[in-house]
C-alpha positions in Angstrom: 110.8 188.6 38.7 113.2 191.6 37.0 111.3 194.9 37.4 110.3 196.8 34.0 113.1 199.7 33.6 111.8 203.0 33.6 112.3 205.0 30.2 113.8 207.4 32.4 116.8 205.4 33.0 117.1 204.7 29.6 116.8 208.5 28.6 119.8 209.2 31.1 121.5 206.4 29.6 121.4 207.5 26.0 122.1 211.2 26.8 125.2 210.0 28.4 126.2 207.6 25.3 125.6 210.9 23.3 128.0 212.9 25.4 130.6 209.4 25.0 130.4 210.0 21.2 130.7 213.3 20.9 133.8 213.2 23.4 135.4 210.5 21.5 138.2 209.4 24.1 139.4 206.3 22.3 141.2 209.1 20.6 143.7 209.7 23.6 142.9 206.8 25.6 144.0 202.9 25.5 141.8 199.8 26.3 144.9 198.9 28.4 144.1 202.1 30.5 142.0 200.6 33.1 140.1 202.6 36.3 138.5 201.7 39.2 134.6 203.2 40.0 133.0 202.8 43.3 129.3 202.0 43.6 127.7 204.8 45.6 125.1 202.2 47.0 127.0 198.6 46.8 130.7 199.9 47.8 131.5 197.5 45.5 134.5 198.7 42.5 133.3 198.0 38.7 136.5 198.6 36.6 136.2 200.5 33.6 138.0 201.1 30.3 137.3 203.0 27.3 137.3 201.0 23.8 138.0 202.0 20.3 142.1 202.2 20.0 143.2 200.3 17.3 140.1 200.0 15.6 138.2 197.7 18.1 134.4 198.5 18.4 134.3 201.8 20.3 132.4 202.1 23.7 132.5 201.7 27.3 133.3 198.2 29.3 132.0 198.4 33.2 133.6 195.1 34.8 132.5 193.4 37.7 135.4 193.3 40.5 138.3 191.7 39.7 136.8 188.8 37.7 135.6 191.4 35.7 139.2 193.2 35.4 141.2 189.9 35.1 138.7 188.6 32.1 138.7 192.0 30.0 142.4 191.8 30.5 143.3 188.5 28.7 140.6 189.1 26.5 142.7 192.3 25.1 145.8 189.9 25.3 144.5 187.8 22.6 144.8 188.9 19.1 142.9 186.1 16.5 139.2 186.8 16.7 138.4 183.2 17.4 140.5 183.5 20.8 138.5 186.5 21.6 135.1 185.1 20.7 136.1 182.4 23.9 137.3 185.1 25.9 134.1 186.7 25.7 132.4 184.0 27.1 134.1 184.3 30.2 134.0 188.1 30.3 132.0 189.1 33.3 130.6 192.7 33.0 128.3 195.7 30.5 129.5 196.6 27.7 128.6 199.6 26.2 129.4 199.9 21.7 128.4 201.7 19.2 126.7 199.7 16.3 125.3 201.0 12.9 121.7 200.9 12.6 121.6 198.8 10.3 122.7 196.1 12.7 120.1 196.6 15.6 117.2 194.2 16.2 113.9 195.8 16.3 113.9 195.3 19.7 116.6 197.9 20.0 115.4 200.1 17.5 112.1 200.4 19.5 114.2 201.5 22.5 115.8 203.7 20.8 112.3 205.4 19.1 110.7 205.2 22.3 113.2 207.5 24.1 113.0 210.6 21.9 117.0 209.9 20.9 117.0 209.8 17.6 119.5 212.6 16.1 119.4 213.4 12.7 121.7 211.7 10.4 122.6 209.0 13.3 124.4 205.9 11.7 125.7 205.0 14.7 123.7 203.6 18.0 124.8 203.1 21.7 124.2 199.6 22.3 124.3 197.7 25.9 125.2 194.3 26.5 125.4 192.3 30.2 128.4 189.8 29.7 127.8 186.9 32.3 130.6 184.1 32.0 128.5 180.9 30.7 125.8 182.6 29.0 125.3 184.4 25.9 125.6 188.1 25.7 122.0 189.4 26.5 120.5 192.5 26.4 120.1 194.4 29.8 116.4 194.1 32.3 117.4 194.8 35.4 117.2 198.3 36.4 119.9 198.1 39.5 122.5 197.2 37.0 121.6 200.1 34.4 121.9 202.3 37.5 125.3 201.0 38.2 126.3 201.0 35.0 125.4 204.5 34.4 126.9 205.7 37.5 130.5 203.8 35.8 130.0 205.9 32.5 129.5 209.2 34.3 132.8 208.9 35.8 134.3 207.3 33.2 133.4 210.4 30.9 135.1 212.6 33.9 137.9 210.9 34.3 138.3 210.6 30.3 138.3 214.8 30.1 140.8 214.4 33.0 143.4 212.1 31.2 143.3 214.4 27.9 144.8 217.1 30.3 147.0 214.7 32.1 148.2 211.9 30.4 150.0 210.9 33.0 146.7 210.2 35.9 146.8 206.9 35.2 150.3 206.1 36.1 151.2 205.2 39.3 154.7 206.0 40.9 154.2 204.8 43.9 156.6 202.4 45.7 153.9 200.1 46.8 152.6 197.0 44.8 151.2 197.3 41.8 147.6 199.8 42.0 144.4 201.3 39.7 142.8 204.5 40.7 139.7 204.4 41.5 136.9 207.1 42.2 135.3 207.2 45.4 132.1 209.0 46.3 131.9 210.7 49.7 128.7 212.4 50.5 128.8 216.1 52.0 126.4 218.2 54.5 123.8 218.1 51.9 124.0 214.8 51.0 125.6 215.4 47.5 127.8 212.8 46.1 131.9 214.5 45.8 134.1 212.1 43.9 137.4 211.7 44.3 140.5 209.8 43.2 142.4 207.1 45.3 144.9 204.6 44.5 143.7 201.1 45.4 145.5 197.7 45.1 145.1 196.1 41.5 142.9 192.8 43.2 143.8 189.6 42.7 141.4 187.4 41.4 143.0 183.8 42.1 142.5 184.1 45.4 138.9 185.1 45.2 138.2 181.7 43.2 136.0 179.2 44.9 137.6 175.7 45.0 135.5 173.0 43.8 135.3 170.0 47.0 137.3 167.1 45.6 135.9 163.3 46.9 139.6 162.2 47.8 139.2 159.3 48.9 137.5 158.2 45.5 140.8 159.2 43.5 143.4 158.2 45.9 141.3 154.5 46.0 141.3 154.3 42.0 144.7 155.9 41.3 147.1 154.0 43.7 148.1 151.0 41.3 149.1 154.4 38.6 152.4 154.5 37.9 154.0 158.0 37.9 154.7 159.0 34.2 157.4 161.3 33.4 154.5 163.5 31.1 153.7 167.3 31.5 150.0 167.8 30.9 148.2 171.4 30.1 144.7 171.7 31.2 142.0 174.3 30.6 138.1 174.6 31.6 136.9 176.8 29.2 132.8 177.9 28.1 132.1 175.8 24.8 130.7 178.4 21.9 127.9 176.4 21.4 124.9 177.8 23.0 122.2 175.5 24.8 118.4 177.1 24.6 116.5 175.9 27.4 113.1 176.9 29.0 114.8 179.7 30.4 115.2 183.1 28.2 119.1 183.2 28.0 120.9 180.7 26.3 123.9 179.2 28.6 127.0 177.4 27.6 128.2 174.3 28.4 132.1 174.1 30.0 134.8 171.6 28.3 137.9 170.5 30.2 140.4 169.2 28.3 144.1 167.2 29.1 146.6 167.4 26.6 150.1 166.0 26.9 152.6 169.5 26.9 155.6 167.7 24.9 152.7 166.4 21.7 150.3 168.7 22.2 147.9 166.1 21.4 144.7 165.8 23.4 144.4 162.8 25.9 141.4 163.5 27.4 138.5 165.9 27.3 134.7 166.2 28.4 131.7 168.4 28.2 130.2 169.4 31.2 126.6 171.2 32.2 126.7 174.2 34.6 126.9 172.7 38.5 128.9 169.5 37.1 132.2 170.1 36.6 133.5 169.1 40.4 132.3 165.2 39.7 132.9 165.6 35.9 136.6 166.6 35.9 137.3 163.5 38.5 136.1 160.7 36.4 137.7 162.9 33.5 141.4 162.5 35.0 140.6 159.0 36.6 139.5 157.6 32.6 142.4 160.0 31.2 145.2 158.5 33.7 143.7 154.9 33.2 144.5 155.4 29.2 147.7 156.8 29.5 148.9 154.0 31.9 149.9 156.5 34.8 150.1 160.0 36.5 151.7 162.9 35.2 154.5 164.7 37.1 153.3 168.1 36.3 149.9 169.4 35.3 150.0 173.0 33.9 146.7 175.6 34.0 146.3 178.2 31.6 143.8 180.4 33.3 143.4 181.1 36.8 139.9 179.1 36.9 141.1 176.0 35.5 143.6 176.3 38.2 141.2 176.5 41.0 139.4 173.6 39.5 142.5 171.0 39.1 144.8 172.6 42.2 142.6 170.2 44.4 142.6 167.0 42.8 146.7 167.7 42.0 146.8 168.3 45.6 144.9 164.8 46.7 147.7 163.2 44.5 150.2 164.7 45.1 150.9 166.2 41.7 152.8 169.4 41.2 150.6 171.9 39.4 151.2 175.3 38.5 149.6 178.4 36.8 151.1 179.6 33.4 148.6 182.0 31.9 151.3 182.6 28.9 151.1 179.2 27.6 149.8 179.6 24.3 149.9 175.6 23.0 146.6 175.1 24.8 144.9 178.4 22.9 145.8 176.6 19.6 144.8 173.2 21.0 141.5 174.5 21.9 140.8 176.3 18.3 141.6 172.8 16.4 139.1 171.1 18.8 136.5 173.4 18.2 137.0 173.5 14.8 136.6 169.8 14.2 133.4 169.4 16.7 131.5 172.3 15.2 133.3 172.1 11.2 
């Protein structure tokens, strides 16, 4: 059971939304320009970036490791809003925006009341969001991730004023690989939290991607007679926007997989999964797919780094090359037209 948060929090958390608006760095700052901000009590980095360039929704995102960082980064990467609506869904951090009033649910506006922060002539009010990948975005109940959170915006306000004197503190020169500065807490004598900047390794988030366990011996058994075709299929495992309510509070979404042949473009196979199925599901998927088309493909092709993690081991049991090309776009536009004709 989530412990109530105490209005205390919440006070912090407004004053510091306060102090985001009234600095206004998406005047000088990018979404693109990413940092790095150590949990004092984790260790753990949350990623941060400051919205509002462009005329995006302006806020604070605070993303979780580099599933976090790699999500809010092909989010940004696609322009149509319905590509960013299914990005969102896999976005995995809090987001911070500012929303007119008019907008908030009474829930929200009770918050808000309850606090005290309430300026006069506000039409604009901080609102916080915990982005989950599968779920819904929901409002925030646990109090160890508004601590975190706040912790992220605190130094993300710092290092904001920092950039506006030096817009070059973002950019590193270094002959290494590619890195994200980061702020680091150290604790003194007293201990007093002193922050300061590091360059750390940009992380890579394929290889932190659990691999779902493949029954070999099932595929290998029912795909020996298959021919080899001389086909290219895409792939993608994406969250379905269509939200399942449950007994539990948050809605969840289900995951589609879908196999498309690359030279078409037209769908040859696709299925709807619930949360904890998709190992078994996207066997019997390729088995029934591979039956209808009369054979293997040569090459499968994933466009995000999870659908690769997913399909890398059953290519493997096959021995089917497979490779990772998170530029394709024909699968985005693939995707919209399915959706489009399941939900009209």
């Amino acid at each position: 059971m989530k412990k109530d948060i105490p209005i205390s929090l919440w006070d912090q958390f407004y004053r510091l939304a306060n102090e985001l608006a009234a600095l206004a760095p998406w005047d000088w700052m990018l979404d693109v320009d990413l940092f790095g901000v150590v949990d004092p009590d984790t260790g753990e980095v949350n990623y941060c970036g400051i919205l509002g360039a462009g005329g995006r929704p302006k806020g604070l995102a605070m993303l979780r490791g580099s599933k976090g960082l790699f999500s809010f980064e092909r989010m940004l990467d696609q322009e149509p809003e319905y590509f960013q609506l299914l990005e969102s869904y896999q976005l995995d951090g809090v987001i911070l925006t500012f929303q007119n009033l008019s907008s908030l649910s009474s829930l929200e506006l009770n918050l808000l009341t309850s606090t005290g922060f309430y300026p006069e002539g506000m039409l604009e009010a901080p609102i916080l969001k915990d982005h989950t990948p599968g779920f819904v975005p929901w409002k925030i109940d646990d109090p160890a991730l508004l601590q975190r959170f706040l912790v992220t915006l605190d130094q993300g306000l710092q290092l904001a004023k920092n950039f506006r004197q030096d817009p070059d503190l973002l950019d590193y020169t270094g002959a290494h690989e590619k890195r994200i500065l980061v702020r680091i807490p150290e604790r003194d004598a007293s201990e007093t939290l002193i922050w300061k900047n590091d360059w750390m390794p940009e992380p890579s988030y394929l290889s932190e991607i659990e691999a779902p366990e493949i029954n070999r011996i099932f595929l290998r058994s029912n795909c020996s007679d298959l021919p080899r075709l001389p086909e290219e299929w895409t792939t993608d495992l994406f969250y379905f926007p269509q939200p399942i309510h449950t007994d539990e509070e948050r809605p969840h979404l289900p995951q589609m997989a879908i196999l498309a042949i690359k030279e078409k473009g037209a769908i040859i196979g696709r299925a709807k999964f619930q949360q904890g199925e998709v190992a078994q599901g996207i066997e019997q998927l390729f088995l029934d797919t591979a039956k209808r088309a009369g054979g293997l493909p040569k090459k499968l092709i994933a466009t995000r780094p999870e659908s690769f993690a997913i399909w890398q081991p059953l290519a493997n049991s096959l021995s089917i090359d497979i490779q990772l090309r998170t530029d394709e776009l024909l699968m985005e536009e693939i995707k919209i037209r399915l959706i489009n004709s399941m939900l009209g």
